[in-house]
C-alpha positions as CSV (number, residue, x, y, z in Angstrom):
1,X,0.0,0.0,0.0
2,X,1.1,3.2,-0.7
3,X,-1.2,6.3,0.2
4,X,-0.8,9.6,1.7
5,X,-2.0,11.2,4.6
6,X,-1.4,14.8,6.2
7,X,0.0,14.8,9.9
8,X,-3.6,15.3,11.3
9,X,-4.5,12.2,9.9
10,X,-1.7,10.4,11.3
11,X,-2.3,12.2,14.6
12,X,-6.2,10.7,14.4
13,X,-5.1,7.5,13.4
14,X,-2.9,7.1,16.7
15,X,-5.6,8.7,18.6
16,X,-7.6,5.4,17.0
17,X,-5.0,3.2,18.2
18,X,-4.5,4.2,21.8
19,X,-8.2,3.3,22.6
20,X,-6.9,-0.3,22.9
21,X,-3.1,0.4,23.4
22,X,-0.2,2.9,24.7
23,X,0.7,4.6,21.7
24,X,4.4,6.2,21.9
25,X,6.7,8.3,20.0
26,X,9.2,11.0,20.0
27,X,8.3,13.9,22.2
28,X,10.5,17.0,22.6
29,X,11.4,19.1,25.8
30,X,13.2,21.4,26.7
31,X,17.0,19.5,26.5
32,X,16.3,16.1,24.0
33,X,13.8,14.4,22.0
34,X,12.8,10.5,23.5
35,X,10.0,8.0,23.0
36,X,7.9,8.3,25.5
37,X,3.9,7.3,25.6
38,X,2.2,10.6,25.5
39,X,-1.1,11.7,23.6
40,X,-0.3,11.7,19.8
41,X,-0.6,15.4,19.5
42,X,2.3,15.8,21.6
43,X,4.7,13.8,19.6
44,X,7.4,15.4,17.1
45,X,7.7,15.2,13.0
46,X,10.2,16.6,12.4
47,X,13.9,15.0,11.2
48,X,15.7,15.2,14.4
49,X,16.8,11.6,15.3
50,X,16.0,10.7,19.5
51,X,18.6,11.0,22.6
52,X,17.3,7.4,22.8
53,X,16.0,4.4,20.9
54,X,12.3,3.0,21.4
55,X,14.3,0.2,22.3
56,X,12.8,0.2,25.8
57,X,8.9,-0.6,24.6
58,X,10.7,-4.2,23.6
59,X,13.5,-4.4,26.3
60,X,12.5,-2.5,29.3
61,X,15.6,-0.8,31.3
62,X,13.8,-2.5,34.4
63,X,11.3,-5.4,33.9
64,X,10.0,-7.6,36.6
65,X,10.3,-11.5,35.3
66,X,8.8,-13.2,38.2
67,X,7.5,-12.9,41.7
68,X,7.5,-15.5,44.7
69,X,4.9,-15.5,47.6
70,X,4.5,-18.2,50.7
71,X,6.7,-20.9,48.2
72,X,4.5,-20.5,44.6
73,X,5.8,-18.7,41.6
74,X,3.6,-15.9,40.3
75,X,4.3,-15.0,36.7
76,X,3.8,-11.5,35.6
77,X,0.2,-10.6,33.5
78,X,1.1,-9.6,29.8
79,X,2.7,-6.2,29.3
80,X,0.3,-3.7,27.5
81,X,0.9,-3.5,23.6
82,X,2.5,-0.4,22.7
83,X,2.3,1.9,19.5
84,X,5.5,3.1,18.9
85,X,5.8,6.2,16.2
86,X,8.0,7.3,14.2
87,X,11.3,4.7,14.8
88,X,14.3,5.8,12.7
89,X,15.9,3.3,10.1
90,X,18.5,2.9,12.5
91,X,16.4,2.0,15.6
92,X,14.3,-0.5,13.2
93,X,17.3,-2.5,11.9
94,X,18.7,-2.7,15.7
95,X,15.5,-4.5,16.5
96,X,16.2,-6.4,13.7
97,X,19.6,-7.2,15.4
98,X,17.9,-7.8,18.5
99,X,15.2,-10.3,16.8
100,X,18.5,-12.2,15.9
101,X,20.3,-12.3,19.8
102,X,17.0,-13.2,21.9
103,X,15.3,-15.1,19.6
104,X,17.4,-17.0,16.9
105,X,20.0,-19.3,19.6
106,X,18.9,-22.7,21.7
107,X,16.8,-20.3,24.0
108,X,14.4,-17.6,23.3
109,X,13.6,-14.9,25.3
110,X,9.6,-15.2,26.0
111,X,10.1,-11.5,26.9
112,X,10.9,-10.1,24.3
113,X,9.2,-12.0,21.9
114,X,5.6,-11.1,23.0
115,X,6.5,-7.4,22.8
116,X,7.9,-7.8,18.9
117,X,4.5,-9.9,18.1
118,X,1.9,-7.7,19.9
119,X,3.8,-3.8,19.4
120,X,2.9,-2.3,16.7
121,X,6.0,-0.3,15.3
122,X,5.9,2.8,13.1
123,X,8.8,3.9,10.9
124,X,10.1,7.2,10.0
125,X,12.4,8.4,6.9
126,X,15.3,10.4,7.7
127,X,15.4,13.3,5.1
128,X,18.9,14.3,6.0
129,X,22.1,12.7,7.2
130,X,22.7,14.4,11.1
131,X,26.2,14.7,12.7
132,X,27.5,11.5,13.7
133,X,25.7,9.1,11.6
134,X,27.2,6.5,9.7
135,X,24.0,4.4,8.9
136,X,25.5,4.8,5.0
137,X,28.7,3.2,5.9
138,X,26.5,-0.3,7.0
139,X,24.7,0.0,3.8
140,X,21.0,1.2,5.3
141,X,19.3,3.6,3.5
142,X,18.2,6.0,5.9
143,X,15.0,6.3,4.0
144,X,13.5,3.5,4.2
145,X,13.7,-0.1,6.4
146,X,11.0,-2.8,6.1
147,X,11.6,-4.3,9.9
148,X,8.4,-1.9,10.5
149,X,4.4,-2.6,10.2
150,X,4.0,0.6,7.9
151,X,7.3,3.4,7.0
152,X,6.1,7.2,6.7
153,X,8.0,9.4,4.5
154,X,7.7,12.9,4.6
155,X,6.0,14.4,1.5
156,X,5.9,17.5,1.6
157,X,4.7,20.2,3.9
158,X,2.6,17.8,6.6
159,X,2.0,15.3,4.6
160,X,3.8,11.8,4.4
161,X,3.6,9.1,2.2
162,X,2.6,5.5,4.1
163,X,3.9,2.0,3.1
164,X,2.1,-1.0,4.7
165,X,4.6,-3.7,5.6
166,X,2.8,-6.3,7.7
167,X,-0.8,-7.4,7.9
168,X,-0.7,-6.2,11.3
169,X,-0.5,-2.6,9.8
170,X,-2.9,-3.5,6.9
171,X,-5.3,-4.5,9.3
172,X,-4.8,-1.3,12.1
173,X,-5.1,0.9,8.7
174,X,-8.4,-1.2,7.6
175,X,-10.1,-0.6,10.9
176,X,-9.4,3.2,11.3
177,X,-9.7,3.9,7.9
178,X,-12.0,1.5,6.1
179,X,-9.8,1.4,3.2
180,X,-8.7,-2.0,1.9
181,X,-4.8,-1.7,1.2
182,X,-1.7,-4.4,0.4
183,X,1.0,-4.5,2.2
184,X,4.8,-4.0,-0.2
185,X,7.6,-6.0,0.4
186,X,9.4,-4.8,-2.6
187,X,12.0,-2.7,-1.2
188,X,14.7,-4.0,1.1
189,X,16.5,-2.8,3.9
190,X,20.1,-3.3,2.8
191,X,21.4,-1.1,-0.6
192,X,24.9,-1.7,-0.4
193,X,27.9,-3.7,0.7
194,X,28.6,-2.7,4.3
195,X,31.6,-0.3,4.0
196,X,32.1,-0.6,7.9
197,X,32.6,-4.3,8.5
198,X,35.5,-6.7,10.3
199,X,36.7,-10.0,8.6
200,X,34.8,-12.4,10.6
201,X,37.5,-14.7,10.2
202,X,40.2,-12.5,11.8
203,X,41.1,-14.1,15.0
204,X,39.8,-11.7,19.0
205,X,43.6,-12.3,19.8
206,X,44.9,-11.2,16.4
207,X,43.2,-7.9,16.4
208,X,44.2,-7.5,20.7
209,X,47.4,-6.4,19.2
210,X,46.5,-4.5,15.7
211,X,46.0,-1.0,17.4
212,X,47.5,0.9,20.6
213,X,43.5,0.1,22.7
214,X,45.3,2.1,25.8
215,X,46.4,4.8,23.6
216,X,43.3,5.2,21.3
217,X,40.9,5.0,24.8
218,X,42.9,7.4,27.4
219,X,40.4,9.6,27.4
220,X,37.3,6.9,28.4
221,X,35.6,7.6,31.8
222,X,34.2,4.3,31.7
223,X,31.1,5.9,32.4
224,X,28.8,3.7,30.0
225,X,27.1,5.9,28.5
226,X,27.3,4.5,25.6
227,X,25.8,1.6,25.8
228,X,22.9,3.1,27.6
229,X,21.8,5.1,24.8
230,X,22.9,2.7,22.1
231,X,20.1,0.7,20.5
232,X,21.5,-2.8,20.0
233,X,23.6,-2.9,23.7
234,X,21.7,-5.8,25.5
235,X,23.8,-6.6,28.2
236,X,21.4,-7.2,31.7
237,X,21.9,-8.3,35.1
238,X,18.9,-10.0,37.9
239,X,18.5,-8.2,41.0
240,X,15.7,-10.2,43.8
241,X,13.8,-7.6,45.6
242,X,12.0,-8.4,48.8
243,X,8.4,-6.5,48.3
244,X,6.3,-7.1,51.5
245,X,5.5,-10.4,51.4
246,X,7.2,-11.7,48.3
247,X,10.2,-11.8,46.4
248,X,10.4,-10.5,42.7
249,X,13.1,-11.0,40.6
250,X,13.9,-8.2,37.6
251,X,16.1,-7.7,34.7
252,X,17.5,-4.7,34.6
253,X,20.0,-3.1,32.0
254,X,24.0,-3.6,32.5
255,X,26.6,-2.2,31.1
256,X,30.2,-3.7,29.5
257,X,31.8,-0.5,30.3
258,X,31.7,-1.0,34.3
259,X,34.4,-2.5,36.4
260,X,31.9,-4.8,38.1
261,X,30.4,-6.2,35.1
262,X,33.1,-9.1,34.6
263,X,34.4,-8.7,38.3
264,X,34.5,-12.3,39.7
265,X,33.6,-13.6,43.3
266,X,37.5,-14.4,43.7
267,X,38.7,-10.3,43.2
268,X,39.8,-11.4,40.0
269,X,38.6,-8.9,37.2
270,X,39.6,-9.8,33.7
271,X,39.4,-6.5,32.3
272,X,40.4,-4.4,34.6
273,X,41.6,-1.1,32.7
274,X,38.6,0.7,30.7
275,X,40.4,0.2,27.2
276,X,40.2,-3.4,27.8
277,X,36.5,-3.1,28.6
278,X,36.1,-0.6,25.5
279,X,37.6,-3.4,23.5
280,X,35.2,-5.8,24.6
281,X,32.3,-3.5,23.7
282,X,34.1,-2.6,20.1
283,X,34.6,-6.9,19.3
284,X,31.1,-7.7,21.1
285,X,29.1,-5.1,18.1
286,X,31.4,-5.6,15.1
287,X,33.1,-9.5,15.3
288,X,31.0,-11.4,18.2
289,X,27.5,-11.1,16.8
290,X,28.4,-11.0,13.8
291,X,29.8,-14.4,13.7
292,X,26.9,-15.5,15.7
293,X,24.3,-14.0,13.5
294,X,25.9,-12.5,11.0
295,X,24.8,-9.3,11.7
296,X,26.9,-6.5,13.2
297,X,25.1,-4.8,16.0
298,X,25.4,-1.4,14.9
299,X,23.5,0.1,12.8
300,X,25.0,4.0,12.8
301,X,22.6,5.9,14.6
302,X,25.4,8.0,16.0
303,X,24.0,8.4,19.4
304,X,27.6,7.3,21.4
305,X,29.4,9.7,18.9
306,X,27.1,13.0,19.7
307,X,26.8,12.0,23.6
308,X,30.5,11.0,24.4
309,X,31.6,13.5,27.0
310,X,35.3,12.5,25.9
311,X,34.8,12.3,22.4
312,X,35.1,8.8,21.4
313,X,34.2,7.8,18.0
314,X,33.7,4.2,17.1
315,X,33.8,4.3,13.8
316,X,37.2,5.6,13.7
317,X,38.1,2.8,15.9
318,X,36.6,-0.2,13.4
319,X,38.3,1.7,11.1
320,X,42.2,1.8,12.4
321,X,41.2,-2.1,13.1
322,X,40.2,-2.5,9.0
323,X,43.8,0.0,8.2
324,X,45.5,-2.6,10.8
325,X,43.9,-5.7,9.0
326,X,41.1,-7.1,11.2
């Protein structure tokens, strides 16, 4: 399907949808711009890309798995289905990546999995290339990603052109609008060769020694950051919380970047110094996953590069690793 409406009709047709779901999407104060479930009206249209990824309506910062009371488990009711408006190429194909960690390997997460079937996800063109982005250089086009139930691109002054993706979003359009539509599958996410991209085949040890880590992270605070704001970063810890009369246990977001995170029960910490844990978090996005999934869990959104208070750029990293032969 491709139709066109004005940004009053998008704004009623979220207004249709949050009459049987939260409906998010990217609201603007007076610092940033992050997903947030609000009323439609409040949300932004313009091109500015987020402080932070929707990635929280599918992998909550803080998510209660399980509760315990007098010996019995009690599982935790559903989670509400979200809306979520107006998600960037780059956010879209990190879910993509995400799909590929929780839900392709021996175990899935159940977690995640009913949020991905029962969300109904929005995309958003870019119409320009903002400072710090390198989606180009992993071969997205910033204009268009088909990990999405419908993608809007702006066409022209309020108005945006809608392609249905999924039946899901044939069928939310149906009902709000009456109009029978087909969903295109034409288009793909991918247009070119990633330019961005480590030989899988190149040995973690190999590329320990290809650049000076130490030297290229002295100026690293370790302070995470990063992988906070970053959309693919899925690293989580448990924490058991006594809550009157039972005990809960929750996932809650971790971080690669701390000293804790691989701290062991002897003392022992295997990466001590922040350029080893920096090195971790470089390998983990561009060689780990990708050899498990054949994916690199990046997809150039630019957030760590805008938001590093010391100025550290990944990209130029991966890239003294490709000069260096990784």
């Amino acid at each position: 399907m491709n139709d066109t409406l004005t940004k009053d009709g998008i704004i009623a047709f979220l207004s249709s949808l949050a009459v049987k779901m939260r409906v998010a999407g990217p609201v603007r104060d007076a610092k940033v711009t992050e997903y947030r479930a609000a009323p439609p009206e409040a949300f932004s249209f313009g091109d500015g890309v987020s402080y932070k990824s929707p990635k929280e309506f599918y992998f909550p910062q803080t998510e209660k798995m399980i509760s315990f009371r007098g010996g019995k488990a009690i599982a935790e009711e559903a989670p509400v289905p979200a809306a979520v408006f107006a998600a960037r190429v780059c956010d879209l194909e990190a879910l993509r990546v995400m799909r590929e960690v929780f839900l392709s390997g021996r175990y899935k997460d159940p977690f995640f999995e009913r949020r991905l079937e029962k969300n109904l996800i929005i995309g958003m063109a870019c119409v320009s290339k903002k400072p710090g982005c390198f989606c180009d250089d992993l071969g997205f086009d910033m204009k268009f990603s088909d990990f999405c139930d419908m993608m809007l691109e702006p066409a022209g002054e309020d108005s945006f052109k809608v392609t249905g993706l999924s039946e899901k979003g044939a069928a939310a359009l149906w009902e709000y609008a009456r109009v029978k539509i087909e969903c295109d599958n034409s288009r793909r996410a991918l247009t070119s060769k990633p330019a961005l991209r480590l030989n899988k085949q190149t040995r973690e040890t190999e590329i320990f020694g290809m650049i000076d880590w130490e030297d290229m992270l002295s100026a690293c605070q370790g302070c995470g950051m990063c992988t906070y704001i970053c959309p693919t970063c899925h690293c989580f810890e448990f924490k058991d919380v006594s809550e009157g009369e039972a005990t809960s246990r929750y996932r809650c977001w971790d971080s690669c970047m701390y000293p804790r995170f691989t701290l062991h029960a002897s003392g022992h910490n295997p990466r001590a110094a922040t350029s080893e844990r920096y090195r971790q978090r470089a390998l983990h996005k561009y060689l780990y996953v990708m050899q498990n999934t054949g994916m690199v869990a990046c997809t150039g959104c630019g957030r760590c590069v805008r938001s590093c208070p010391a100025g550290i750029n990944i990209k130029k990293i991966v890239e003294a690793l490709m000069e260096a032969g990784a």
